[in-house]
C-alpha positions in Angstrom: 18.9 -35.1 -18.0 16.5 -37.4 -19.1 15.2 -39.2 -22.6 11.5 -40.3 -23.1 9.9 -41.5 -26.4 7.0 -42.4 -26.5 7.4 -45.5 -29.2 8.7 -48.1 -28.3 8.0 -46.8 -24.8 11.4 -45.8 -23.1 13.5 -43.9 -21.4 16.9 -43.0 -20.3 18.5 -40.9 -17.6 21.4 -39.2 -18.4 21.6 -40.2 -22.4 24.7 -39.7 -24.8 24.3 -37.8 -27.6 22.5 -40.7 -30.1 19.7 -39.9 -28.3 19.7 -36.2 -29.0 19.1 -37.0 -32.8 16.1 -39.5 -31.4 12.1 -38.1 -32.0 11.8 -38.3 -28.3 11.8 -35.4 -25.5 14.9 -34.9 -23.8 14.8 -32.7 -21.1 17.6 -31.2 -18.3 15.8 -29.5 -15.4 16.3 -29.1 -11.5 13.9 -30.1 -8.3 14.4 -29.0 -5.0 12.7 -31.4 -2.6 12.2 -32.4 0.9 12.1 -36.6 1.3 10.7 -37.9 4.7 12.1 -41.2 5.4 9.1 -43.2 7.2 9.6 -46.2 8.4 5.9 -47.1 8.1 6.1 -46.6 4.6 7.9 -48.0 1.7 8.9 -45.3 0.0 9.7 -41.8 1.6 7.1 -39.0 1.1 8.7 -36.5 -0.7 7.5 -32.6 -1.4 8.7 -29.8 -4.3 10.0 -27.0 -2.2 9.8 -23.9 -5.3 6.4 -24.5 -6.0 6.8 -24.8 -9.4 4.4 -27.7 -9.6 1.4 -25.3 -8.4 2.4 -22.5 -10.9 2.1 -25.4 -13.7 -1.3 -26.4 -12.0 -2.7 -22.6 -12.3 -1.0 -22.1 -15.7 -2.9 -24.4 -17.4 -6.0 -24.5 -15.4 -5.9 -27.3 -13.6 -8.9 -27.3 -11.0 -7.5 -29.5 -8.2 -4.2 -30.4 -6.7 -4.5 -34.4 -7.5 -4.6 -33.8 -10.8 -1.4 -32.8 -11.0 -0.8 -35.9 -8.6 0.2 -34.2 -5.7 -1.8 -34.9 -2.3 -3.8 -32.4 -0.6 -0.6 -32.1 2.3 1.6 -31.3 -0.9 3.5 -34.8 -0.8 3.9 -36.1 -4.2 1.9 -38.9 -5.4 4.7 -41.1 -7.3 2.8 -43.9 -8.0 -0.4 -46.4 -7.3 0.6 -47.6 -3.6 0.0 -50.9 -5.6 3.1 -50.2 -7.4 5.9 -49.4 -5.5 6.5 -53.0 -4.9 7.0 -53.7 -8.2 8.8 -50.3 -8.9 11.3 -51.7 -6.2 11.7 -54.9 -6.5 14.8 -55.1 -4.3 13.0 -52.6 -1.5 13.8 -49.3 -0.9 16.9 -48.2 -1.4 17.4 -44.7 -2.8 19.3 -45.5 -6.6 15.6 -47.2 -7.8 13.7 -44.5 -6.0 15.5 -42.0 -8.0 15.5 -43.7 -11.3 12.3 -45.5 -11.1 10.3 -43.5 -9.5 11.1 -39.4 -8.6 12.9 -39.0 -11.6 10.3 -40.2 -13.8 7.6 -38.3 -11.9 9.8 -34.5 -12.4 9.6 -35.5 -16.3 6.1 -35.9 -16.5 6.0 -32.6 -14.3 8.5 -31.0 -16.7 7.3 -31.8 -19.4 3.6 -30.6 -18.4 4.6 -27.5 -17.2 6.6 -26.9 -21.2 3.5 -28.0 -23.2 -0.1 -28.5 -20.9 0.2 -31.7 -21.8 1.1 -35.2 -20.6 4.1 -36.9 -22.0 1.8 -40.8 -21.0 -1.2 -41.4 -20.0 -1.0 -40.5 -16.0 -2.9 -42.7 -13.3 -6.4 -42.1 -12.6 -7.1 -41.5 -8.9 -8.7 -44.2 -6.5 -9.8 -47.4 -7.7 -9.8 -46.5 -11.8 -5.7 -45.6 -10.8 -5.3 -49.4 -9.8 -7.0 -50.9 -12.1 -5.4 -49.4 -14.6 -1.9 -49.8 -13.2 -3.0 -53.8 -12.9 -3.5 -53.9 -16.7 -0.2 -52.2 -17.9 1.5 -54.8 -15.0 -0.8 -57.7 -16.7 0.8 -56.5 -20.4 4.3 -56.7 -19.0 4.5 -59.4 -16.5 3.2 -62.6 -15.6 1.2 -61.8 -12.7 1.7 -63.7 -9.5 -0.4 -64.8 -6.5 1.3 -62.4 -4.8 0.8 -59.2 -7.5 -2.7 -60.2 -7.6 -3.6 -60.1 -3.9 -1.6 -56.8 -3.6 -3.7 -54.9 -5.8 -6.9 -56.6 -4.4 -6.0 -55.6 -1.0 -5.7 -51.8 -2.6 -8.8 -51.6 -3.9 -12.2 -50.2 -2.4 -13.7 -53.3 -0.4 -16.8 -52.9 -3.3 -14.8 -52.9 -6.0 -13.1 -55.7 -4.2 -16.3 -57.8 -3.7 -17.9 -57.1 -7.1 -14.6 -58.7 -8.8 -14.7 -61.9 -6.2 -18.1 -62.0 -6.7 -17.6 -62.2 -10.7 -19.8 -59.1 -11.2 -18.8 -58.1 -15.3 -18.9 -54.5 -16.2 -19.2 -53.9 -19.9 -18.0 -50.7 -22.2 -21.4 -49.7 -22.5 -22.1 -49.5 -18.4 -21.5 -46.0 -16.9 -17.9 -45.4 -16.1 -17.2 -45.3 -12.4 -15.4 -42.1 -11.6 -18.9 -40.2 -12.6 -18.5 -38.2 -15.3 -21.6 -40.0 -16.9 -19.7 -41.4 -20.0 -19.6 -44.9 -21.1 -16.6 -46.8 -19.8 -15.1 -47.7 -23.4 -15.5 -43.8 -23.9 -14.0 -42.9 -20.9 -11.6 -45.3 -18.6 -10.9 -47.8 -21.0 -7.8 -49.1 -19.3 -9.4 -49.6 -16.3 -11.7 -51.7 -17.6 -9.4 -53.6 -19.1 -7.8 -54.1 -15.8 -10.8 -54.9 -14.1 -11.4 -57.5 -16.5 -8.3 -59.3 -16.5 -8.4 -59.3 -12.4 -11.6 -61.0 -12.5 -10.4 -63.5 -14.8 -7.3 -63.7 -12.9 -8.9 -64.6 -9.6 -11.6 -67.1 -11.8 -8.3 -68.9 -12.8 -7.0 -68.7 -9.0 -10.2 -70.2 -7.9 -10.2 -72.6 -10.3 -6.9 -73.6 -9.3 -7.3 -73.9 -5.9 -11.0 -76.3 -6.1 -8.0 -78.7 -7.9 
């Protein structure tokens, strides 16, 4: 069982019954996965085994598997792979997997498959994903060397380059995931990621000439 609500932005596996007189979404449901323990990885790769997720995808018209954030070889995609770090800050071990990560992502599925839409925003694919993930991190945390470099070293090597070069994008530039909107109109959190990594690694710079 799990607890979401939107505002103030939390939630709560396995609640008591306060939470049932909350304005939130509380939801009981059952998964049955497969997990792959990798030791190449950080986190296993896990896959829904009733194919519930793909019945949601075609219910509600969904075009394409990602968007339901599920690779094309039917793992599930949990998070940005810039993430899971800071989803586990202690490393893998399978209590914050669960709570911080699979349960979390069956909720959002859940939840989807109830009402064709998404309980939060969910992560853009590619480089708009990052970005975005680095500018809810940036509003929670400070962010350190080491959070910095590890979403650099996830990002596209242009993307990469244009923010070490120090190359702006404004709200009014085309968005990048080419759907010909303006970015303000269209990825607004990942612009405001990819503004606060290039001042980030201005500051960094700056730091380091001292």
């Amino acid at each position: 069982m799990y607890y979401y609500e939107k505002e103030p932005d939390i939630y709560v596996i396995n609640p008591d019954e306060t939470y049932k007189q909350r304005p939130g979404c509380l939801i009981e449901d059952i998964y049955e996965v497969d997990i792959f323990l990798d030791n190449e990885l950080l986190i296993p790769r896990v896959k829904e085994r009733g194919g519930r997720i793909l019945r949601s995808k075609e219910k509600w018209g969904l075009r394409n598997l990602i968007d339901m954030h599920v690779f094309l070889d039917h793992t599930l995609c949990l998070c940005p792979f810039a993430e899971q770090k800071i989803r586990l800050p202690n490393g893998f071990n399978f209590h914050d997997f669960f709570e911080n990560l699979l349960i979390p992502y069956f909720y959002y599925q859940s939840f989807f498959e109830q009402y064709g839409y998404e309980p939060w925003k969910g992560a853009s694919h590619g480089d708009l994903g990052i970005l975005e993930s680095y500018s809810k991190t940036a509003k929670n945390r400070n962010i350190s060397l080491e959070i910095l470099y590890l979403y650099l070293a996830n990002l596209s090597p242009a993307i990469r380059n244009n923010i070490l070069k120090k190359v702006p994008i404004m709200g009014h530039h085309l968005c990048k995931c080419g759907s010909g909107r303006i970015f303000r109109k269209c990825h607004q959190e990942a612009l405001t990621g990819y503004k606060k990594m290039l001042l980030d690694c201005s500051e960094v710079k700056l730091g380091l000439q001292l």
